[in-house]
C-alpha positions as CSV (number, residue, x, y, z in Angstrom):
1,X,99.4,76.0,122.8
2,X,101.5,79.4,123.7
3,X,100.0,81.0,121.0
4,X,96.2,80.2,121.9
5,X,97.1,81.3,125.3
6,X,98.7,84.4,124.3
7,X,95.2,85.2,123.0
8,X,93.2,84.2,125.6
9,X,95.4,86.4,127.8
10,X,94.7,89.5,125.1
11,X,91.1,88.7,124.6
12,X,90.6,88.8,129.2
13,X,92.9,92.3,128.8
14,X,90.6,93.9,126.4
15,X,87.6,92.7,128.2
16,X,88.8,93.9,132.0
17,X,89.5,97.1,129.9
18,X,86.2,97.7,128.9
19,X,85.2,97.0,132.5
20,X,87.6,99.4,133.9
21,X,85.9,101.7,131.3
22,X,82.7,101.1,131.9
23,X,83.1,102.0,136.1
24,X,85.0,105.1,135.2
25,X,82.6,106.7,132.6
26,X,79.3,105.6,133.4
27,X,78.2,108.1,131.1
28,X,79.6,107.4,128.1
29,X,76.6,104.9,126.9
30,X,74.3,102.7,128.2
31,X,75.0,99.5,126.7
32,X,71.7,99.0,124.9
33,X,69.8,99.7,127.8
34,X,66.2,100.8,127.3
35,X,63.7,102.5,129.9
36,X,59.7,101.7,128.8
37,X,57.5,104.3,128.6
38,X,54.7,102.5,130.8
39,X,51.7,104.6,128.9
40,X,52.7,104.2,124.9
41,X,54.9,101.2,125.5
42,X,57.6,102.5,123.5
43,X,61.6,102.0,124.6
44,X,64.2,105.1,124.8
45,X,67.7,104.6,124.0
46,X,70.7,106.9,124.2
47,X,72.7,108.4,121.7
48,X,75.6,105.8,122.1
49,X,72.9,102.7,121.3
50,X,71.1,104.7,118.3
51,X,74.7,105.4,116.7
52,X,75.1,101.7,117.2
53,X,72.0,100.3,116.0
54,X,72.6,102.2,112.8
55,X,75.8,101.2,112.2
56,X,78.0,99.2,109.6
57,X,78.6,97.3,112.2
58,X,75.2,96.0,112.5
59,X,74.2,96.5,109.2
60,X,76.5,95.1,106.9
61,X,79.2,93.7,108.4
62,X,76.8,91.5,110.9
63,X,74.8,90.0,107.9
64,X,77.5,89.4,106.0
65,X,79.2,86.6,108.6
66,X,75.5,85.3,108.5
67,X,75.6,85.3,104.8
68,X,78.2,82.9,104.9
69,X,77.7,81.1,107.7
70,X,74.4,80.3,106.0
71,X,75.6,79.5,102.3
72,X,78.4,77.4,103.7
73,X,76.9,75.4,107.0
74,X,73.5,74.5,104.8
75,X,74.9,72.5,102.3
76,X,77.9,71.4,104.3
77,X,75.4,70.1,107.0
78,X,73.2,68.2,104.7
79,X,75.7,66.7,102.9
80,X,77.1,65.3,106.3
81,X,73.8,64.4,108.0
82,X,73.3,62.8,104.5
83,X,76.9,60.5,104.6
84,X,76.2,59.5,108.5
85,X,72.3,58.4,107.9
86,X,72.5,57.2,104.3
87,X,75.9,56.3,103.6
88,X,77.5,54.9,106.4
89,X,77.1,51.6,107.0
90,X,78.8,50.6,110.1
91,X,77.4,52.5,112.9
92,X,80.0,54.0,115.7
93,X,79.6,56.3,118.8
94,X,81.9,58.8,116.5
95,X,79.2,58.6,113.7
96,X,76.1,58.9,116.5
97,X,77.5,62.3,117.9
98,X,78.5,63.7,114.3
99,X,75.0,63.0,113.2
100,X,73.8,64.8,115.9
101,X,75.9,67.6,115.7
102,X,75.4,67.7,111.9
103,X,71.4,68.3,113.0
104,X,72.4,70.6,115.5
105,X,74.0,72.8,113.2
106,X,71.3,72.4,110.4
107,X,68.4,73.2,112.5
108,X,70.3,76.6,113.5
109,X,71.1,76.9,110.1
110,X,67.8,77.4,108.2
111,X,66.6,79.9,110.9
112,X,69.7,82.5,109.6
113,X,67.7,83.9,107.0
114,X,65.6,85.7,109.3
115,X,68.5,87.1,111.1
116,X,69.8,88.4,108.0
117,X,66.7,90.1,106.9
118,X,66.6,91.5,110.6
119,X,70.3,93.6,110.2
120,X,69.5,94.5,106.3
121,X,66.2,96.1,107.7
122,X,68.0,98.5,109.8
123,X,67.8,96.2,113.0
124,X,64.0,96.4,112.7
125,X,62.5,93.2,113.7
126,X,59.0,92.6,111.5
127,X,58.3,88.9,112.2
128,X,56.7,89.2,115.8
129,X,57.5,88.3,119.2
130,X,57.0,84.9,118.9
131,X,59.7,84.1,115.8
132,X,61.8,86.3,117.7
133,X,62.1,83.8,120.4
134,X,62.6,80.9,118.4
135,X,65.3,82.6,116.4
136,X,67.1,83.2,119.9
137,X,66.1,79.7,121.2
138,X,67.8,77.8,118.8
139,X,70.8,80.1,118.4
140,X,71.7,79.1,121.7
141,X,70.9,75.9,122.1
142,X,73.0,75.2,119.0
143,X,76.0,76.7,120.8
144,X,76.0,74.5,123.9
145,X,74.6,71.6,121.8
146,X,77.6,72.0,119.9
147,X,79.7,72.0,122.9
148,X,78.1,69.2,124.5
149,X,78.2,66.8,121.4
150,X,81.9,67.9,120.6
151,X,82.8,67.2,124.4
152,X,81.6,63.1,123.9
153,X,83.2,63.1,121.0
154,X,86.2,64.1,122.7
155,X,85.6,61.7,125.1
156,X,85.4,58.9,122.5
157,X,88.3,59.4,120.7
158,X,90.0,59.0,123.6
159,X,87.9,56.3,124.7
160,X,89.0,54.3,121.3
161,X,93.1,54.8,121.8
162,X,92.7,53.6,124.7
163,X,90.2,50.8,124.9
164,X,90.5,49.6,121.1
165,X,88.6,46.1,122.2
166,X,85.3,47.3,123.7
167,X,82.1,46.2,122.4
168,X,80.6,48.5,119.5
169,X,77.6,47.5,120.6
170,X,77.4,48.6,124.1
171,X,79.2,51.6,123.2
172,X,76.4,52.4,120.1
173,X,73.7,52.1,123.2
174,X,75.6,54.5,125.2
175,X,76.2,57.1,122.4
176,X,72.5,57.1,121.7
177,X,71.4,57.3,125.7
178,X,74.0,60.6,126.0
179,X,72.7,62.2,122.9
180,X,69.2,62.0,123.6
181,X,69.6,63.5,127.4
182,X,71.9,66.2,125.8
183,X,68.7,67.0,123.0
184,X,66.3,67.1,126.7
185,X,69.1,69.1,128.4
186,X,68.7,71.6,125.6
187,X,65.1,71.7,125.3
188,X,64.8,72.4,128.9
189,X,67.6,74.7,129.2
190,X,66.4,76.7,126.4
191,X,62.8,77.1,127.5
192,X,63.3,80.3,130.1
193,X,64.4,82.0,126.9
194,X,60.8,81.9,125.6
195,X,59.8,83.0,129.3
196,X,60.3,87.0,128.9
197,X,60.3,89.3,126.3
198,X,62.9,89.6,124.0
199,X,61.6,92.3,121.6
200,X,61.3,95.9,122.2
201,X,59.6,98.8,120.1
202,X,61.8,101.6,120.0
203,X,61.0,105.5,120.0
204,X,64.3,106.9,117.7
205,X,65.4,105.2,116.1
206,X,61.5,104.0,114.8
207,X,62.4,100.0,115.1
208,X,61.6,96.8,116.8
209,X,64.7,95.0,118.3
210,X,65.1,91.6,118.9
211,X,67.1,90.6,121.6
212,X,69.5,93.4,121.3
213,X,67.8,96.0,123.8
214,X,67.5,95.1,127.4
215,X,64.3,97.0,129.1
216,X,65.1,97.9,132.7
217,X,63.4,100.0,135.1
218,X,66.0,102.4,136.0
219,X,65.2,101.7,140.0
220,X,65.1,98.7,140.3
221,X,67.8,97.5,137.5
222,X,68.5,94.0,138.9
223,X,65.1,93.0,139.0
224,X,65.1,94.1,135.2
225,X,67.4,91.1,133.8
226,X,67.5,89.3,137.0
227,X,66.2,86.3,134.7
228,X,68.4,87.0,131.7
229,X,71.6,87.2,134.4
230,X,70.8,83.6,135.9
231,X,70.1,82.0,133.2
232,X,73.6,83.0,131.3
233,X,75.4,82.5,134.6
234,X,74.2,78.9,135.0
235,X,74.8,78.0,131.2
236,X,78.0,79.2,131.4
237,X,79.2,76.5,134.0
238,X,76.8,74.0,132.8
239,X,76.5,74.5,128.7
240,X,80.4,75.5,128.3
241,X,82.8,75.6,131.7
242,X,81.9,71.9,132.3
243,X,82.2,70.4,129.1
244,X,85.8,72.5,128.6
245,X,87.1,70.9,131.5
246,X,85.6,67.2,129.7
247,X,87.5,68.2,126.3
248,X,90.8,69.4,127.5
249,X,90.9,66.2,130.5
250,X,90.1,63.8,127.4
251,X,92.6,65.1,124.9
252,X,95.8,65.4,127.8
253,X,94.7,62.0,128.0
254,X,94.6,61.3,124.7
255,X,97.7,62.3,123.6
256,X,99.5,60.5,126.2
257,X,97.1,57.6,125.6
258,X,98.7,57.5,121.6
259,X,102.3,57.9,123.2
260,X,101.6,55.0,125.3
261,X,99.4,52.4,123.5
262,X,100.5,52.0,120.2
263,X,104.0,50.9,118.5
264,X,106.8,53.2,117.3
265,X,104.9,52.9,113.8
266,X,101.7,54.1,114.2
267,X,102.3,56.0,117.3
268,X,103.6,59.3,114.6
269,X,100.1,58.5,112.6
270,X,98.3,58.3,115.4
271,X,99.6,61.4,117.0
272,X,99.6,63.7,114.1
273,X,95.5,62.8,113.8
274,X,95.4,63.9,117.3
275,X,97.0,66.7,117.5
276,X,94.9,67.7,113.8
277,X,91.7,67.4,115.8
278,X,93.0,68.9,119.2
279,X,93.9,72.0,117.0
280,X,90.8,72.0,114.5
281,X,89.0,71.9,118.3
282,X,90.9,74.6,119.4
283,X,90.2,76.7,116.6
284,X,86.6,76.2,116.9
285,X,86.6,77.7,120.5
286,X,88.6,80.2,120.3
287,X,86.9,81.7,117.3
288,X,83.2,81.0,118.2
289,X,82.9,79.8,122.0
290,X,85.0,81.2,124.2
291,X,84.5,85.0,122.8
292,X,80.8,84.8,122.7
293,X,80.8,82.7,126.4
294,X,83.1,85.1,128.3
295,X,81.0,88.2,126.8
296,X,77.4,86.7,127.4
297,X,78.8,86.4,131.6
298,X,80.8,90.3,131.4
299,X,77.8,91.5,129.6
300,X,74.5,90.2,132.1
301,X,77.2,90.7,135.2
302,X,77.5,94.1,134.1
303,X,73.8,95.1,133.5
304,X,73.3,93.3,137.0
305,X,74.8,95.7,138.5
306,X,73.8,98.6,136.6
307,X,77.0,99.3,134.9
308,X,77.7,100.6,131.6
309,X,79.5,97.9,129.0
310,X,80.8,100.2,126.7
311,X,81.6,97.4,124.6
312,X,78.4,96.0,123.5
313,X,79.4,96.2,119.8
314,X,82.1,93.6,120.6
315,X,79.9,91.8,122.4
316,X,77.4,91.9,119.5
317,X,80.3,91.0,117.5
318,X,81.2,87.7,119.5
319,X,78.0,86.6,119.2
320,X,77.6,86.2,115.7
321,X,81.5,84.9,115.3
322,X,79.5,81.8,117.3
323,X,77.6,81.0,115.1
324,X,80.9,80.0,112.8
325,X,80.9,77.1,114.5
326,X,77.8,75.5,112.2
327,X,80.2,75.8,109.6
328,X,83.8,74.6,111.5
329,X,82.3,71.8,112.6
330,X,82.6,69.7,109.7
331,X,86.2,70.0,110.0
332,X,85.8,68.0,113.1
333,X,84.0,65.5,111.1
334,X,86.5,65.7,108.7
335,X,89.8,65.2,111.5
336,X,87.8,62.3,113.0
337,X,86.6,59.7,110.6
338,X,88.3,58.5,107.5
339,X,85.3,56.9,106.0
340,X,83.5,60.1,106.2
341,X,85.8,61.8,104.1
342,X,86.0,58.6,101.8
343,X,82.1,59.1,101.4
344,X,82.3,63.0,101.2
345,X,84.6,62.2,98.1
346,X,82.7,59.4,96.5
347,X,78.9,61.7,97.1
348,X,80.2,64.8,95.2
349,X,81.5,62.3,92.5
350,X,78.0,60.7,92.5
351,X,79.5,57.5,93.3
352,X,76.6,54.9,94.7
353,X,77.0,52.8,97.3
354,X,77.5,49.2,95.5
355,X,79.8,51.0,92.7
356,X,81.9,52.0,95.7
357,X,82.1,48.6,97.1
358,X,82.4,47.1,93.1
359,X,85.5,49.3,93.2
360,X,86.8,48.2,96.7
361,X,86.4,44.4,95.9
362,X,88.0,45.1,92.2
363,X,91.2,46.7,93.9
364,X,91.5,44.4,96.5
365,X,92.0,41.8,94.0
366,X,94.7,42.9,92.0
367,X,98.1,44.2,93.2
368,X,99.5,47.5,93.8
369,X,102.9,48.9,92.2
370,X,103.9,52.1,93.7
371,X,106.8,52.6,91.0
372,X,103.3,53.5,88.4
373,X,100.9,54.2,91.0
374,X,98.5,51.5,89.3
375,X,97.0,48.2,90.1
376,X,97.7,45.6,88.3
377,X,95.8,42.0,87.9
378,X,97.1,38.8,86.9
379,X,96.4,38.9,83.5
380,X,99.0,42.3,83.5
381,X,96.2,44.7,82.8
382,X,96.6,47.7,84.4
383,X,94.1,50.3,86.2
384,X,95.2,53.8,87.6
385,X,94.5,54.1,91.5
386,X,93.5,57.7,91.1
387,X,89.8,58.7,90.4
């Protein structure tokens, strides 16, 4: 915990510097600021956003997170969306959230491509206004999706220390009831991002941006992103303040839940699976959500005002660390339920189903020696344990 605060602490220095930097030297760029010309329709930038826009930065080192993020969250996404719909039997709030974070993360996922092909290309966006908007629609309704479904199932793993006895049932109902208001809470938060434009034709260098390059009219700035600056300024308390509040109220309680509530044996076990997730959590904001989520409000409270943030390319940077999270994610899967990692195991050995459970019921039936690490049945024939 001191160390995740020690870079919470360095991360707010850096960005108060930049602020600091950005009043003192208004001239020193424009933080991708563009001014329309109103007859060809064509955007100007400065120097500072042209050096930018033609970067390594932005170029390579941009696509190459999304490379990855892409070759790793596809197949790890299917593969879980596959184990909670196909392969596990016994349904839980756990598994309902994890599905639904699974399809979060997929249906970010497959868009990538296009993002990658967009930095390659020089930052020149050649698939129209229209994919443009989707591409940014679902890259940020996967990040406060994510937040939201990781926030219930922070709340139910707390909710199963320290109520083992409720009804599954009832529970299942309320699972499915959350996650379908958090899929409506996301396809209406996400809709004012398909309200305004989000591209913008550029003079030099000779591209079309998506996203990157805010059009403002140089008197009357606030008007400009007026839209852009409420919008991240509510989803910031709704899509990730709230629901950080939720996650770190339900794992104090947690912990003190599995101090309390179980007995001197399992209360270590317990404990140590806690404190795995809490951490495996942690890592998963402070790499993808808290960056990107602080930036987003310095960024739009900056342009508001018509200050410079002379550290857009950080910015820039945070927002693709967040999409990481498609692909930290099944970690959490992986802290939270044993059986998932039980059928992760028995999918990528092509085990079926019924030759899983023929193995269960054979081992259950003979007895285990932990001197040979083998079962053995009554007959004295032997089996190994290990697969």
């Amino acid at each position: 915990m001191a160390t995740s605060r020690l870079t919470n602490v360095v991360f707010l220095c850096c960005a108060l510097q930049s602020v600091a930097q950005t009043v003192a030297d208004p001239a020193k760029g424009r933080g991708f600021i563009g001014y329309e010309d109103k007859n060809s329709g064509h955007v100007t930038v400065d120097a500072t956003t042209k050096e930018i826009l033609e970067s390594g930065l932005t170029t390579v080192f941009l696509p190459i997170i999304y490379i990855i993020v892409f070759s790793v969250g596809l197949p790890a996404n299917i593969m879980a969306l596959w184990v909670f719909l196909f392969r596990t039997k016994k349904k839980h709030p756990a598994t309902i959230y994890m599905a639904n974070l699974a399809l979060c993360d997929l249906l970010f996922v497959i868009w990538i491509p296009l993002k990658i092909a967009y930095h390659f290309n020089g930052n020149n966006w050649i698939y129209g206004e229209a994919l443009c908007k989707v591409l940014i629609g679902f890259f940020y309704g996967n990040m406060y999706c994510s937040i939201l479904f990781i926030a219930c199932l922070s709340v139910q793993r707390y909710w199963v220390v320290a109520h083992p006895f409720s009804q599954v049932k009832k529970n299942n109902r309320i699972a499915i009831l959350l996650s379908l208001f958090i899929w409506l809470f996301i396809w209406v938060s996400t809709t004012p991002l398909y309200l305004y434009r989000q591209t913008a034709k550029l003079t030099d260098p000779d591209i079309t941006t998506c996203h990157d390059v805010s059009i403002v009219d140089p008197e009357n700035v606030f008007e400009s992103v007026q839209h852009s600056y409420y919008y991240f300024m509510i989803m910031a308390v709704l899509g990730f303040l709230l629901p950080s509040v939720v996650i770190i109220a339900a794992y104090t309680m947690l912990l003190r839940a599995v101090g309390n509530s179980m007995t001197d044996g399992n209360a270590a076990k317990n404990r140590k699976k806690a404190v795995s997730l809490i951490i495996t959590v942690l890592v998963v904001f402070l790499v993808a959500f808290i960056p990107s989520n602080v930036m987003l409000v310095v960024h739009y409270a900056l342009l508001s005002n018509g200050f410079v943030n002379n550290a857009y390319g950080f910015y820039i940077t945070t927002l693709c660390l967040a999409s990481l999270n498609s692909t930290l994610d099944p970690f959490i899967y992986y802290f939270v339920s044993e059986d998932f990692r039980d059928h992760v195991k028995n999918t990528l050995l092509c085990r079926s189903s019924r030759t899983v459970e023929r193995m269960r019921v054979s081992f259950s039936s003979m007895k285990y020696s932990k001197k040979t690490n083998t079962y053995m049945s009554d007959n004295s024939t032997t089996q190994t344990s290990s697969c």
